[in-house]
Jmol script that loads the backbone (N, CA, C; Angstrom):
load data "model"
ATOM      1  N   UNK A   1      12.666  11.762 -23.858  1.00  0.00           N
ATOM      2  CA  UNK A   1      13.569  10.797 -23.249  1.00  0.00           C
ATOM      3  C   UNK A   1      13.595  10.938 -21.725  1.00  0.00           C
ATOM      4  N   UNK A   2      13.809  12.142 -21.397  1.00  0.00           N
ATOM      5  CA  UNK A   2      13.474  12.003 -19.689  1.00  0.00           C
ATOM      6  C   UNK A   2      12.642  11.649 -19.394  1.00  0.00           C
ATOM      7  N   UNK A   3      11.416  11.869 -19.830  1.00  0.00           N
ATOM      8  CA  UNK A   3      10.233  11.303 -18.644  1.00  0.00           C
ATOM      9  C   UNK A   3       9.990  10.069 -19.345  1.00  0.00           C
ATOM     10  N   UNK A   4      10.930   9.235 -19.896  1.00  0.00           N
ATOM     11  CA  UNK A   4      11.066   7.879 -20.188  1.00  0.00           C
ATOM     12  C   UNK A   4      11.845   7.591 -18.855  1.00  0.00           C
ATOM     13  N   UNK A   5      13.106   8.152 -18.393  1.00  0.00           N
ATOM     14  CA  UNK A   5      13.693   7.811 -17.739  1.00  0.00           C
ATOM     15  C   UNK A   5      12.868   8.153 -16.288  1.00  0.00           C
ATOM     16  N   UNK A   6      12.395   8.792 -15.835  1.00  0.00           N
ATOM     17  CA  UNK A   6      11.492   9.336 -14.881  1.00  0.00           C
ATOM     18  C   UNK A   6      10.296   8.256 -14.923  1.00  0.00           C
ATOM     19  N   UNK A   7       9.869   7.795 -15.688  1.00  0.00           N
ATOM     20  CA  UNK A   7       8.927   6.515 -15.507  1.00  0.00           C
ATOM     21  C   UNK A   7       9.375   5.808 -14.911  1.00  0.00           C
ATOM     22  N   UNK A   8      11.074   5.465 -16.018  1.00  0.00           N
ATOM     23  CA  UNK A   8      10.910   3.836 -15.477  1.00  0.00           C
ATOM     24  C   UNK A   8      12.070   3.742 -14.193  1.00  0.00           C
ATOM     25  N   UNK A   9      12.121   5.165 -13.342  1.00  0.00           N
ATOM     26  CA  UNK A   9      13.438   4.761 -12.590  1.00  0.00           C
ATOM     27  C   UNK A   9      12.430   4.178 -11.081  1.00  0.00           C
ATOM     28  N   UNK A  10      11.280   3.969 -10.923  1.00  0.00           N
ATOM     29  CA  UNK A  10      10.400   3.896 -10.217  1.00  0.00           C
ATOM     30  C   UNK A  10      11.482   2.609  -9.967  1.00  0.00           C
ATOM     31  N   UNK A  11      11.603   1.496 -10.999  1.00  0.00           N
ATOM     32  CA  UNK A  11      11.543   0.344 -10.823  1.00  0.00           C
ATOM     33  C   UNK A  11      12.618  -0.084  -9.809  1.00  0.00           C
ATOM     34  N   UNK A  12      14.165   0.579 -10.042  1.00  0.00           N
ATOM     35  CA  UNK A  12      15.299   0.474  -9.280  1.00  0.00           C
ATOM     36  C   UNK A  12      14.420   0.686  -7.418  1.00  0.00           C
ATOM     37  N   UNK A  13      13.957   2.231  -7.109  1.00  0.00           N
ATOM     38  CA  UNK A  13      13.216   2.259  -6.312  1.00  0.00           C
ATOM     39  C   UNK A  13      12.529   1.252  -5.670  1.00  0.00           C
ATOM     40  N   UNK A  14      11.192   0.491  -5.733  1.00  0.00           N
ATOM     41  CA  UNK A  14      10.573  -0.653  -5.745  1.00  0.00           C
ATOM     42  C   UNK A  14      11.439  -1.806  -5.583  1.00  0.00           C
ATOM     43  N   UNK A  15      12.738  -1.183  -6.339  1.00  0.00           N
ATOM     44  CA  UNK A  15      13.612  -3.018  -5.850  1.00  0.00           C
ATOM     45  C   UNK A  15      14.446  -2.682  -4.478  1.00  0.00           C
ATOM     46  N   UNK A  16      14.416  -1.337  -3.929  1.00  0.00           N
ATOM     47  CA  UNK A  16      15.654  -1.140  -3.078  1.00  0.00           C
ATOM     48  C   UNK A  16      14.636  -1.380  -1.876  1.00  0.00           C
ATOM     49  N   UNK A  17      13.557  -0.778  -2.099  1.00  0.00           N
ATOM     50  CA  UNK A  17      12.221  -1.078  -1.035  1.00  0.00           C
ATOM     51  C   UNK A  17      11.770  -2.331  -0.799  1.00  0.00           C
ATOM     52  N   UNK A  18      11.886  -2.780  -1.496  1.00  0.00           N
ATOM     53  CA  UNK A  18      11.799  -5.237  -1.833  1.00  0.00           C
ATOM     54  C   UNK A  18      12.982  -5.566  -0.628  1.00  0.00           C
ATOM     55  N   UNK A  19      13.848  -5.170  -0.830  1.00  0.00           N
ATOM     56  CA  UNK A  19      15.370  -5.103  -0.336  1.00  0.00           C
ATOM     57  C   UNK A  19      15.259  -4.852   1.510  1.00  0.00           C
ATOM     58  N   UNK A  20      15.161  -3.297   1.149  1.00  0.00           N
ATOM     59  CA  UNK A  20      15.391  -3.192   2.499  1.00  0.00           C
ATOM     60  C   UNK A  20      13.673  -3.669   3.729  1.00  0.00           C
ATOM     61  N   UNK A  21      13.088  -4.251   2.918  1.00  0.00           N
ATOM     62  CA  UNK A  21      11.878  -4.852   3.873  1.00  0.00           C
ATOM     63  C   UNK A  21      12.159  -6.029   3.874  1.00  0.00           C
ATOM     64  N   UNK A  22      13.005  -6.795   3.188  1.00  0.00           N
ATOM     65  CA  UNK A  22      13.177  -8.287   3.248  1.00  0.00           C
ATOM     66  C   UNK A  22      14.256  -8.440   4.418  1.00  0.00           C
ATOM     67  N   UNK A  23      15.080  -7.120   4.604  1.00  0.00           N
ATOM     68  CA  UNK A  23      16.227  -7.027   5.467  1.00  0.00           C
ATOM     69  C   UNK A  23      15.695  -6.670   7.107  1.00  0.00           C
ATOM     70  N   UNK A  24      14.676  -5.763   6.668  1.00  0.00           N
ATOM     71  CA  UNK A  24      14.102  -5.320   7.980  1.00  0.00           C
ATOM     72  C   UNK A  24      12.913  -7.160   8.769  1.00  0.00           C
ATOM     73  N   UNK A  25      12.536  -7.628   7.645  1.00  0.00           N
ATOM     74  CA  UNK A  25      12.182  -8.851   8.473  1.00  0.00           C
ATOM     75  C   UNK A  25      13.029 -10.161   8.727  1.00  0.00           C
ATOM     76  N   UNK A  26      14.301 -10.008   7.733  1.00  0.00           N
ATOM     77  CA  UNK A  26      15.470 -10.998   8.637  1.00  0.00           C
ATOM     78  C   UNK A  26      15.655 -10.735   9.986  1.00  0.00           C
ATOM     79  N   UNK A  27      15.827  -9.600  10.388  1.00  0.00           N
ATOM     80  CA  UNK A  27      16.619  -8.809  11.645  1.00  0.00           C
ATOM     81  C   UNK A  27      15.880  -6.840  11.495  1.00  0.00           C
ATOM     82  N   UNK A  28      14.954  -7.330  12.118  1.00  0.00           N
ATOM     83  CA  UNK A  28      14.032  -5.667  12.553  1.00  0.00           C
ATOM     84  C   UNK A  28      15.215  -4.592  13.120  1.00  0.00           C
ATOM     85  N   UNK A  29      16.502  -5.666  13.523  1.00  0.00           N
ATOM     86  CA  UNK A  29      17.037  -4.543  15.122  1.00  0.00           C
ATOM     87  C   UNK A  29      17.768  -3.400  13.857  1.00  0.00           C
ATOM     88  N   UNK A  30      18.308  -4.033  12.412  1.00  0.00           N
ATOM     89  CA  UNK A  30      19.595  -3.696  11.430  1.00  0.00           C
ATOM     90  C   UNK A  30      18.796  -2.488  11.017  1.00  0.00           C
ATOM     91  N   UNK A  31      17.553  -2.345  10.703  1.00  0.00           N
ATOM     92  CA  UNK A  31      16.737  -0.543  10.251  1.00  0.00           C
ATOM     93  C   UNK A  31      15.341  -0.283  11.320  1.00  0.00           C
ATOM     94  N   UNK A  32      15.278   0.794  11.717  1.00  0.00           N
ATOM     95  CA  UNK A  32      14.144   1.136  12.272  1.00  0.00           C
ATOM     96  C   UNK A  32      12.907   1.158  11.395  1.00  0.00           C
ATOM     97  N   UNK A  33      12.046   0.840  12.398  1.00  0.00           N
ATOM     98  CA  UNK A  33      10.883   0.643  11.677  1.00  0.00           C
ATOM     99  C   UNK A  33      10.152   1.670  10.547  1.00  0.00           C
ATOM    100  N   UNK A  34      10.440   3.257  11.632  1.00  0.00           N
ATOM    101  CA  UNK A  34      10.100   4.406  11.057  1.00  0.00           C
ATOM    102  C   UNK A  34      10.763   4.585  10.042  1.00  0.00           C
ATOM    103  N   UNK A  35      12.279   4.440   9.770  1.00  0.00           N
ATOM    104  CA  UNK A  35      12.729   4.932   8.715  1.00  0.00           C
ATOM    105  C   UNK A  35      12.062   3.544   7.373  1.00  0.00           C
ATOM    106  N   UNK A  36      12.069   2.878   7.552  1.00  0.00           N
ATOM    107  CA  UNK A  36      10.991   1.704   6.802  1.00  0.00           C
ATOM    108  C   UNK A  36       9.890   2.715   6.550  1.00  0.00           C
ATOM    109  N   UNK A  37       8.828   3.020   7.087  1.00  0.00           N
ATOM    110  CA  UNK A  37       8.230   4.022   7.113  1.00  0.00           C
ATOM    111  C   UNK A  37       8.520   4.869   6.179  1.00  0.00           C
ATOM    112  N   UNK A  38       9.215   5.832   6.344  1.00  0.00           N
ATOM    113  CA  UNK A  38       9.627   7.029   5.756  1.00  0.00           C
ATOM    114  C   UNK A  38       9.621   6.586   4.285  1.00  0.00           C
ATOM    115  N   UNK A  39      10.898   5.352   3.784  1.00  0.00           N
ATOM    116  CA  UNK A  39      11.113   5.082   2.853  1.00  0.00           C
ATOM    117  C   UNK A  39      10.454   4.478   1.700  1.00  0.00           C
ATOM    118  N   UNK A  40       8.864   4.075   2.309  1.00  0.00           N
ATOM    119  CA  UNK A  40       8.046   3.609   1.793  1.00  0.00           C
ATOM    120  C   UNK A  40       7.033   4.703   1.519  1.00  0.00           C
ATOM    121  N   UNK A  41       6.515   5.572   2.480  1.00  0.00           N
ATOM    122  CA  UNK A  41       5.666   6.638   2.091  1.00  0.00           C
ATOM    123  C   UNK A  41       6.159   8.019   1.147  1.00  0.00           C
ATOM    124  N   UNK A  42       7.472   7.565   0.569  1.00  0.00           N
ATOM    125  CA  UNK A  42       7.722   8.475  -0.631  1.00  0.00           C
ATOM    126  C   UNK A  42       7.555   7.899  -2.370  1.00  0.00           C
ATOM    127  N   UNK A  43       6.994   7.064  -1.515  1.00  0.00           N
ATOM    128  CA  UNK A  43       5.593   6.072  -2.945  1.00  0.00           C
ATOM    129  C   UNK A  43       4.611   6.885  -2.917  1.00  0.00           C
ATOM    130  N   UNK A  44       3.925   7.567  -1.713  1.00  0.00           N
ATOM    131  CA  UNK A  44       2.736   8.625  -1.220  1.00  0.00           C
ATOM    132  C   UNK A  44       3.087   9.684  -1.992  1.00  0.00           C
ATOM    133  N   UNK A  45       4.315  10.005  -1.981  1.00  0.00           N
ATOM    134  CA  UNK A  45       4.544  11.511  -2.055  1.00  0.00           C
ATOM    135  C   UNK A  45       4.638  11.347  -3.902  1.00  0.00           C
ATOM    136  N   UNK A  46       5.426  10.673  -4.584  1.00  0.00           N
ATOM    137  CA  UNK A  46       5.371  10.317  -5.789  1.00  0.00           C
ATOM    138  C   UNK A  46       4.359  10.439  -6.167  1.00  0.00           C
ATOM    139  N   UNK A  47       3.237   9.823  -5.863  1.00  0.00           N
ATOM    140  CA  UNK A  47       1.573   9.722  -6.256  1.00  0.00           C
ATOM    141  C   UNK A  47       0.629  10.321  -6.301  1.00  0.00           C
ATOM    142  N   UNK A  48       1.282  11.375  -5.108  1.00  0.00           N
ATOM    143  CA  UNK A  48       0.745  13.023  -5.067  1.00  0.00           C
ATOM    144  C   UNK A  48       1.016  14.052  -5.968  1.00  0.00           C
ATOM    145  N   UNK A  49       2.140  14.083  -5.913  1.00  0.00           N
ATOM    146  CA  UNK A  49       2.664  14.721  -7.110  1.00  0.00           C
ATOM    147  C   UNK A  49       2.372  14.750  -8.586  1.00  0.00           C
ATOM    148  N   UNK A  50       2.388  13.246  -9.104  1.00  0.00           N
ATOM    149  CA  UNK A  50       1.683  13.188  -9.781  1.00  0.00           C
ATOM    150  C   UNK A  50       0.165  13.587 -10.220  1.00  0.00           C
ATOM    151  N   UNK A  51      -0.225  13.471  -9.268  1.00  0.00           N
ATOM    152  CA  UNK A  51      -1.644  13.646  -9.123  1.00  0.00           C
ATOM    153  C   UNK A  51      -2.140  15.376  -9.469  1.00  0.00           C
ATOM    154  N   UNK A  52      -1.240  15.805  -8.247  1.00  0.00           N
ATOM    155  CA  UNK A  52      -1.027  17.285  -8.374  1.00  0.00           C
ATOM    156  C   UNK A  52      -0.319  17.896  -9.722  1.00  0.00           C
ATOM    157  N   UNK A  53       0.389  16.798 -10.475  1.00  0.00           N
ATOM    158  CA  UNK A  53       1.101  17.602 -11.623  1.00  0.00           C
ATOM    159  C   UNK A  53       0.190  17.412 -13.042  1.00  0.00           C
ATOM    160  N   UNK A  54      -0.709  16.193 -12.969  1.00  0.00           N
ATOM    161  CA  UNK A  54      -1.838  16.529 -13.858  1.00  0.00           C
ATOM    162  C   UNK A  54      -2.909  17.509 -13.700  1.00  0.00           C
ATOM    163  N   UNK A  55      -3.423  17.353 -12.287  1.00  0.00           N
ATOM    164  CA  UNK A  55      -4.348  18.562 -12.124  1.00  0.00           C
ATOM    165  C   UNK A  55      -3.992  19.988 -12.520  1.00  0.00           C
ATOM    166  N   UNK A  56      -2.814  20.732 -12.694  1.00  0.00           N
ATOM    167  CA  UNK A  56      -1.842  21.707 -13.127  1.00  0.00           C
ATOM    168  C   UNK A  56      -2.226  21.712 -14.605  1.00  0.00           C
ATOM    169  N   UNK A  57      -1.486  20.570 -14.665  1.00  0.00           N
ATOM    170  CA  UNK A  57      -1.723  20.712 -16.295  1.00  0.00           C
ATOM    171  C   UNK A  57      -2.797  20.416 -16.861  1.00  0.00           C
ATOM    172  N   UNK A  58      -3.633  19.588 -16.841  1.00  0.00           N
ATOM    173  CA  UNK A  58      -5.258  19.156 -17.377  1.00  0.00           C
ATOM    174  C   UNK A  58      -6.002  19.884 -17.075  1.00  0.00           C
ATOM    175  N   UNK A  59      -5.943  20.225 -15.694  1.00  0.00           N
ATOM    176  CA  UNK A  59      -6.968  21.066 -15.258  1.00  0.00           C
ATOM    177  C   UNK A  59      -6.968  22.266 -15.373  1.00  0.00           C
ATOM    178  N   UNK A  60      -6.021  23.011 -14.749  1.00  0.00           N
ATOM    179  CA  UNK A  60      -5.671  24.365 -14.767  1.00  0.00           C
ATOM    180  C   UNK A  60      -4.768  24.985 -15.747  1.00  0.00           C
ATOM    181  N   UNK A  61      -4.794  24.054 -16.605  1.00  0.00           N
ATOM    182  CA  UNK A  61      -3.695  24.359 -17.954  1.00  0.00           C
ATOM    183  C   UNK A  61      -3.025  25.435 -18.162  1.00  0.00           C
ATOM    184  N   UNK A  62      -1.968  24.234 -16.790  1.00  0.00           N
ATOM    185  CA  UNK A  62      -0.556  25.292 -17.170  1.00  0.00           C
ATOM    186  C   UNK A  62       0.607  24.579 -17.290  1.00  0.00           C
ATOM    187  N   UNK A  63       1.586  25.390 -17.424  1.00  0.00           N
ATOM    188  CA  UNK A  63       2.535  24.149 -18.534  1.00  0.00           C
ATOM    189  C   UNK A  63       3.052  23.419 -17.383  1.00  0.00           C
ATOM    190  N   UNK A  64       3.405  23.218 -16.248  1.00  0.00           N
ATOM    191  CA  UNK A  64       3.311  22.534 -15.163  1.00  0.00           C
ATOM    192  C   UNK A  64       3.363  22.688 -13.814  1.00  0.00           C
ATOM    193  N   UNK A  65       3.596  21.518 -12.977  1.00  0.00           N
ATOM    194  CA  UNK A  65       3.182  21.694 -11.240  1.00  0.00           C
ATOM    195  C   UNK A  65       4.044  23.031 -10.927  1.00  0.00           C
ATOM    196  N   UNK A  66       5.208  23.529 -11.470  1.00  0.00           N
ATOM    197  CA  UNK A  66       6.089  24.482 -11.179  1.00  0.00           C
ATOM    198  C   UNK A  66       5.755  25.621 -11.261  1.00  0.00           C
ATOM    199  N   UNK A  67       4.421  26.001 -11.777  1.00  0.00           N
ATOM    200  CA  UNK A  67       3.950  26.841 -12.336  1.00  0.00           C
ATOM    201  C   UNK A  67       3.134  27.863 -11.317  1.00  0.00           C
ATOM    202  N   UNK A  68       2.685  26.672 -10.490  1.00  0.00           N
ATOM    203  CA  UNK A  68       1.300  27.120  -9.399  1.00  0.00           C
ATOM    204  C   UNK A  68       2.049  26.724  -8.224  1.00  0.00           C
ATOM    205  N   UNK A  69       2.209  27.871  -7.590  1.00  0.00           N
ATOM    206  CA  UNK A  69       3.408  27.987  -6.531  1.00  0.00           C
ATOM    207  C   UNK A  69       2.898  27.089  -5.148  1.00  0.00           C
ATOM    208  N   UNK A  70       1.162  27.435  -4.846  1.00  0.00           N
ATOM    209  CA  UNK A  70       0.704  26.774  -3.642  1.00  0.00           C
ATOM    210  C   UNK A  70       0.452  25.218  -4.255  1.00  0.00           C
ATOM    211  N   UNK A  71       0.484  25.040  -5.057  1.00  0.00           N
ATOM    212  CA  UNK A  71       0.013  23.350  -5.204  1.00  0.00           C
ATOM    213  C   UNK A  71       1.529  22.951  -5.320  1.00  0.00           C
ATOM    214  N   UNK A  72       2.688  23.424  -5.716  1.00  0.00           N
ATOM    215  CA  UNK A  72       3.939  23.279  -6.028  1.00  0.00           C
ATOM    216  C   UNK A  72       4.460  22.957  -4.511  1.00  0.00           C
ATOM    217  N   UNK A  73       4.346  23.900  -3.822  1.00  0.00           N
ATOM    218  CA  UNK A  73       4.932  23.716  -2.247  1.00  0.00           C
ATOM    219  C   UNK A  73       3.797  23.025  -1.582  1.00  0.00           C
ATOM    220  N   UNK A  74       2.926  22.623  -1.419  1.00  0.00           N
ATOM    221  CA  UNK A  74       2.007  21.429  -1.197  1.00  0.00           C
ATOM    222  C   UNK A  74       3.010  19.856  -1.280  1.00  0.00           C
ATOM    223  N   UNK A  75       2.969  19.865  -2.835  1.00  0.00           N
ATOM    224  CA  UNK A  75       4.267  18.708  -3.197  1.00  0.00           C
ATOM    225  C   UNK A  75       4.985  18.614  -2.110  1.00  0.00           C
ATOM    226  N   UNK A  76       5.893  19.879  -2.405  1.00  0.00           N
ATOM    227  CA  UNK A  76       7.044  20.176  -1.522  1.00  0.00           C
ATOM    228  C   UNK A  76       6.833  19.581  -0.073  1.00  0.00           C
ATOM    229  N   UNK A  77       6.279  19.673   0.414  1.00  0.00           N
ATOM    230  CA  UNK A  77       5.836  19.972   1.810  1.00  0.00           C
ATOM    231  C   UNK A  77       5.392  18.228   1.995  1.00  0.00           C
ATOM    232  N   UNK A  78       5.249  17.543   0.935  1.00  0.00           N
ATOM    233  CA  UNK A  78       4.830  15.766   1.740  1.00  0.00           C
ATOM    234  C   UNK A  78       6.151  15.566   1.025  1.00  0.00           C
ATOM    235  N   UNK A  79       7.306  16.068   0.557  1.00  0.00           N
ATOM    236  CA  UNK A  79       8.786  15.471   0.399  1.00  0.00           C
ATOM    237  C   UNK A  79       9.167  15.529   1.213  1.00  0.00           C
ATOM    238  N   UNK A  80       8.887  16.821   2.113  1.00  0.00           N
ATOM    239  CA  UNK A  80       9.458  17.703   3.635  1.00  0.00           C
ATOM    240  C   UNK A  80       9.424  16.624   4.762  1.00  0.00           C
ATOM    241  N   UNK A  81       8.310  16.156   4.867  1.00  0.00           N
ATOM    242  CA  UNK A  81       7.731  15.226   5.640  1.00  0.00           C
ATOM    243  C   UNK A  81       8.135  13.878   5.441  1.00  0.00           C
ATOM    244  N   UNK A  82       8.088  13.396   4.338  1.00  0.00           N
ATOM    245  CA  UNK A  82       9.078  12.087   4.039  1.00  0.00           C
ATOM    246  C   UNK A  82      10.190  11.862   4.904  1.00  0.00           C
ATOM    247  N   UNK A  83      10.928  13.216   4.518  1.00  0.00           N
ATOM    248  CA  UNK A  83      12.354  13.329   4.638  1.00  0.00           C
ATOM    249  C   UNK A  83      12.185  13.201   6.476  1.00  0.00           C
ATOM    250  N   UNK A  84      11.633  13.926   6.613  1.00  0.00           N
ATOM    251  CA  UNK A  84      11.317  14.084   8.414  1.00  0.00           C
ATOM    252  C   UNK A  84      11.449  12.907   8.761  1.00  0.00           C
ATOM    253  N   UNK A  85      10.468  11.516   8.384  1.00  0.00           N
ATOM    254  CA  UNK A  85      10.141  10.403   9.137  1.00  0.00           C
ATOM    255  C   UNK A  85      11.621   9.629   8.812  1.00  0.00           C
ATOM    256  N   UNK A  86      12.010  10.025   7.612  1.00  0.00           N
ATOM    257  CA  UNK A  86      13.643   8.914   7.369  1.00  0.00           C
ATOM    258  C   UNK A  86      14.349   9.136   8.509  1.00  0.00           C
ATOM    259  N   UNK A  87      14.545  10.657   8.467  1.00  0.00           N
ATOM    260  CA  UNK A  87      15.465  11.267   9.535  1.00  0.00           C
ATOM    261  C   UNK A  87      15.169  10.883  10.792  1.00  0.00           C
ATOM    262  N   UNK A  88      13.988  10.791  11.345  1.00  0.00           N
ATOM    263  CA  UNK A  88      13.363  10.579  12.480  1.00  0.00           C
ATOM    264  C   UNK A  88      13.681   8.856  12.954  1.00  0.00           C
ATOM    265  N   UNK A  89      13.551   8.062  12.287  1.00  0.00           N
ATOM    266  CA  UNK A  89      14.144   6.847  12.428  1.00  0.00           C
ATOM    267  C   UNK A  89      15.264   6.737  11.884  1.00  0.00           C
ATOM    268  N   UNK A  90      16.331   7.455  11.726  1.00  0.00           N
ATOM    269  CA  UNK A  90      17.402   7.211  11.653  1.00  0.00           C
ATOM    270  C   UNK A  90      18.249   7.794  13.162  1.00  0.00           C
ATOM    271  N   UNK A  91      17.428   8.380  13.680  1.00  0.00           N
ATOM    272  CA  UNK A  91      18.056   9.032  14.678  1.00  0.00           C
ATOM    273  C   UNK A  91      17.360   7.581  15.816  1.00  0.00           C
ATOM    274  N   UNK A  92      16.211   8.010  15.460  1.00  0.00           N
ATOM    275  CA  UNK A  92      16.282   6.712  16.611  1.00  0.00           C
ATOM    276  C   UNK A  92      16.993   5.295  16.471  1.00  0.00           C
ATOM    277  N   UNK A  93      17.316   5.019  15.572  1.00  0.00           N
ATOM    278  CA  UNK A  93      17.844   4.157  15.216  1.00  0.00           C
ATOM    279  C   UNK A  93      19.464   4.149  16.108  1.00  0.00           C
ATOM    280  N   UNK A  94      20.085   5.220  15.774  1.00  0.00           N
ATOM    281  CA  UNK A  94      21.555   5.778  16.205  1.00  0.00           C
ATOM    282  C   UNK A  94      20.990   6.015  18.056  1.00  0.00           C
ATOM    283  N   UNK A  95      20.165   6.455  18.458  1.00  0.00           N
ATOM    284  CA  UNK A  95      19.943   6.428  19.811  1.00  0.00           C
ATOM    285  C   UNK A  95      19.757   5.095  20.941  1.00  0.00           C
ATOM    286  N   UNK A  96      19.654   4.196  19.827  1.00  0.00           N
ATOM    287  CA  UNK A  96      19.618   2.892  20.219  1.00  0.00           C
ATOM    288  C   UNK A  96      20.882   1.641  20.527  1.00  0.00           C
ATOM    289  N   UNK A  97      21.598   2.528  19.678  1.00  0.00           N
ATOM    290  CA  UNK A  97      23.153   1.826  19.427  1.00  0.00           C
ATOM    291  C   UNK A  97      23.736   1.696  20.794  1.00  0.00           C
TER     292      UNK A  97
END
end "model"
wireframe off; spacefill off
backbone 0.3
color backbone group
């Protein structure tokens, strides 16, 4: 049942991202571009993960990404960065006010 729910919560996601790009091209000034940015390249990081959490398991068969500490903080580390660029245009955003 979770990774039913873990599939399909993509979709809410994808609609808030529909959302806030339809908002960012009414009026660019209401979100920074970067944090647009940010909020979109944690589609990247999702995809990695994934990517990285089959290779774990298919490949290196182990029971998962949690398992293999450097491919685990790899993950970690393009969430890290996500988070950076939100933050990063949110500040510029507030520096602009």
């Amino acid at each position: 049942m979770a990774d039913l729910v873990m599939t399909f919560s993509i979709f809410p996601y994808l609609f808030f991202l529909y959302c806030i790009y339809k908002i960012y091209k009414l009026d660019s000034s209401l979100i920074n571009k970067t944090t647009l940015i940010g909020f979109f390249s944690l589609i990247g990081f999702v995809l990695f993960t994934a990517g990285t959490g089959y290779y774990a398991v298919m490949i290196l068969g182990e029971p998962g990404l949690g398992h293999i500490d450097w491919l685990h903080g790899l993950s970690e580390f393009g969430l890290t960065i996500t988070n950076f660029i939100i933050v990063l245009g949110l500040k510029r955003h507030l520096d602009r006010l």
